[in-house]
C-alpha positions in Angstrom: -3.7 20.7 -8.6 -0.6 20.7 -6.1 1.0 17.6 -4.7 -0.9 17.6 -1.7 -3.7 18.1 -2.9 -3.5 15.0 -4.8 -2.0 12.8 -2.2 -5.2 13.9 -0.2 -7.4 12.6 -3.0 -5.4 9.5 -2.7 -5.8 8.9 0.9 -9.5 9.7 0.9 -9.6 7.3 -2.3 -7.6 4.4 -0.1 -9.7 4.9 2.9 -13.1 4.2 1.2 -12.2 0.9 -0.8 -14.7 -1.5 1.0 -12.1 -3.6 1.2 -10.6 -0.8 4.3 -13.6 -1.4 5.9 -12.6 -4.3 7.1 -8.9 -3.4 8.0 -9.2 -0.3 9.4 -6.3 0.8 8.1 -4.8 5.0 8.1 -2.5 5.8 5.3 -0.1 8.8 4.7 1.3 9.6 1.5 3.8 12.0 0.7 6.1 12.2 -3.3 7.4 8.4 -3.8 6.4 7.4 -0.7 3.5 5.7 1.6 3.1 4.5 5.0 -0.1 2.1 6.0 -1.0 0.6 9.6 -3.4 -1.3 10.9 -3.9 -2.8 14.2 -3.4 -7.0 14.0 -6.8 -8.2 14.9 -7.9 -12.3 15.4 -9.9 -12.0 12.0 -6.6 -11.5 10.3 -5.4 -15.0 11.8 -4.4 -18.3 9.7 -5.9 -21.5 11.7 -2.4 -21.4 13.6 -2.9 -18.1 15.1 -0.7 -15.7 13.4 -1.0 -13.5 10.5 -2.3 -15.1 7.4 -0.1 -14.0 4.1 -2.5 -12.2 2.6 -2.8 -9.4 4.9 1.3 -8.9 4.6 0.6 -8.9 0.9 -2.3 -6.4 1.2 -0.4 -4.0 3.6 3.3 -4.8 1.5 1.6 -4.3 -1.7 -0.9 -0.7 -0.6 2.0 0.7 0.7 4.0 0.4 -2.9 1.0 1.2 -4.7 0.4 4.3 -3.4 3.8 5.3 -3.4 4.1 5.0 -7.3 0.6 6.6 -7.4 1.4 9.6 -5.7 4.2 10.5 -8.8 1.5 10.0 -11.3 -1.5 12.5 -10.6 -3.8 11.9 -13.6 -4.1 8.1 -14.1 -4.9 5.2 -11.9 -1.6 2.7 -11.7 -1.8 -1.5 -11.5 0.6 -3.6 -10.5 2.1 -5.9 -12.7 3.9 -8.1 -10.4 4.9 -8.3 -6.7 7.1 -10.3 -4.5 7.2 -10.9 -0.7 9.2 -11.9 1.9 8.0 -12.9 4.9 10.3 -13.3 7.9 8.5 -13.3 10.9 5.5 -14.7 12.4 3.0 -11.9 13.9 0.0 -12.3 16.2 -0.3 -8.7 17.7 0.9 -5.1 17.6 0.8 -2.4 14.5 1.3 -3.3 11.6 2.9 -0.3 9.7 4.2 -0.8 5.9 6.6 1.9 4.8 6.7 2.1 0.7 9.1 3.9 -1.8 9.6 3.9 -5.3 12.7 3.1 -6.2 12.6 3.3 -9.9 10.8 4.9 -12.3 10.1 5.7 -16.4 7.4 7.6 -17.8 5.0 4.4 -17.8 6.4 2.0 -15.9 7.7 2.3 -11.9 9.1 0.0 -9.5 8.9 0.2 -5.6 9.0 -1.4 -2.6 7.6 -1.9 0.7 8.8 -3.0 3.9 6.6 -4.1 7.0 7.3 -3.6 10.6 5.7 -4.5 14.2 7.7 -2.4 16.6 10.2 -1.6 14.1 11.3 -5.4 13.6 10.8 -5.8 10.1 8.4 -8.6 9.6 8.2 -9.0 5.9 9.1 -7.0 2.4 8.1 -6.8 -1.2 9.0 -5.5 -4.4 6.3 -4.9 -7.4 6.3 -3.4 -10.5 3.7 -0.8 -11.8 2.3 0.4 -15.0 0.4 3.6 -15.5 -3.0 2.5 -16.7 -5.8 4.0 -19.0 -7.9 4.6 -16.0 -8.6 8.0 -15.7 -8.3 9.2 -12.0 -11.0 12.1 -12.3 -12.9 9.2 -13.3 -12.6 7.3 -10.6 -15.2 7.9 -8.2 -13.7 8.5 -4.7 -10.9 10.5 -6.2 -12.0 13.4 -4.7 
C-alpha cells in the first residue's frame, strides 16, 4: 500500500466516526501531518456563548492523532496524554487545527496541534502516542 493510499483510508476512517456526524468536520492528511476544520456552530456553545473546551480538545487532539497515524500504516495509535492551551475565546468562523509530529520512536510519537480562526491561533496542544495492538485492517472503516 502507498502513502496515499493509506492516508485515504485514514480520512475515510475519520469521516465516518459517528462522532463526525455531529461536527461535520473535513480532514486532510499528508506524512506527519493533519489539518481538520469545522464550521463553529451554536451546538458547540458553553452557556456563555463561546466555544465549549471540548470541541478545542476534539479538533487539537484529531488533528495530532492523525498526524502520528499517518507514519504508522498497520496499527491503530492511542493517545496517552494531551495538553491544551487555550487562548482565545471563539463564537464563529472556521475552525482549522493544523497537526505535526514532532517526535517519534518505533512505538512511541509525540505531536502537536495548533488551532486557528482566521489564522489567529486560538488554542494548542501537545499529546503523546503509542502504537497500539489494534490491527488497522481490522478496523472496520479502514478501507
Amino acid at each position: 500500500m502507498t502513502n496515499e493510499e493509506h492516508f485515504h483510508k485514514l480520512e475515510r476512517m475519520y469521516l465516518s466516526a459517528p462522532i463526525n456526524e455531529f461536527y461535520s468536520p473535513s480532514v486532510s492528511i499528508s506524512r506527519g501531518q493533519a489539518i481538520i476544520q469545522t464550521e463553529v456552530k451554536p451546538e458547540f456553545f458553553h452557556a456563555a456563548g463561546s466555544l465549549h473546551g471540548s470541541v478545542y480538545f476534539k479538533l487539537l487532539d484529531d488533528a495530532a492523532f492523525f498526524a502520528v497515524n499517518s507514519l504508522v500504516k498497520d496499527f491503530f495509535v492511542l493517545t496517552v496524554s494531551f495538553n491544551i492551551y487555550l487562548t482565545r475565546p471563539v463564537s464563529k468562523g472556521v475552525l482549522v487545527a493544523r497537526g505535526q509530529v514532532v517526535s517519534r520512536s518505533p512505538n512511541y510519537f509525540v505531536a502537536e496541534s495548533v488551532l486557528t480562526v482566521k489564522e489567529k491561533e486560538v488554542a494548542r496542544g501537545s499529546g503523546s502516542f503509542l502504537r497500539s495492538r489494534i490491527e488497522l485492517a481490522g478496523v472496520e472503516n479502514y478501507k
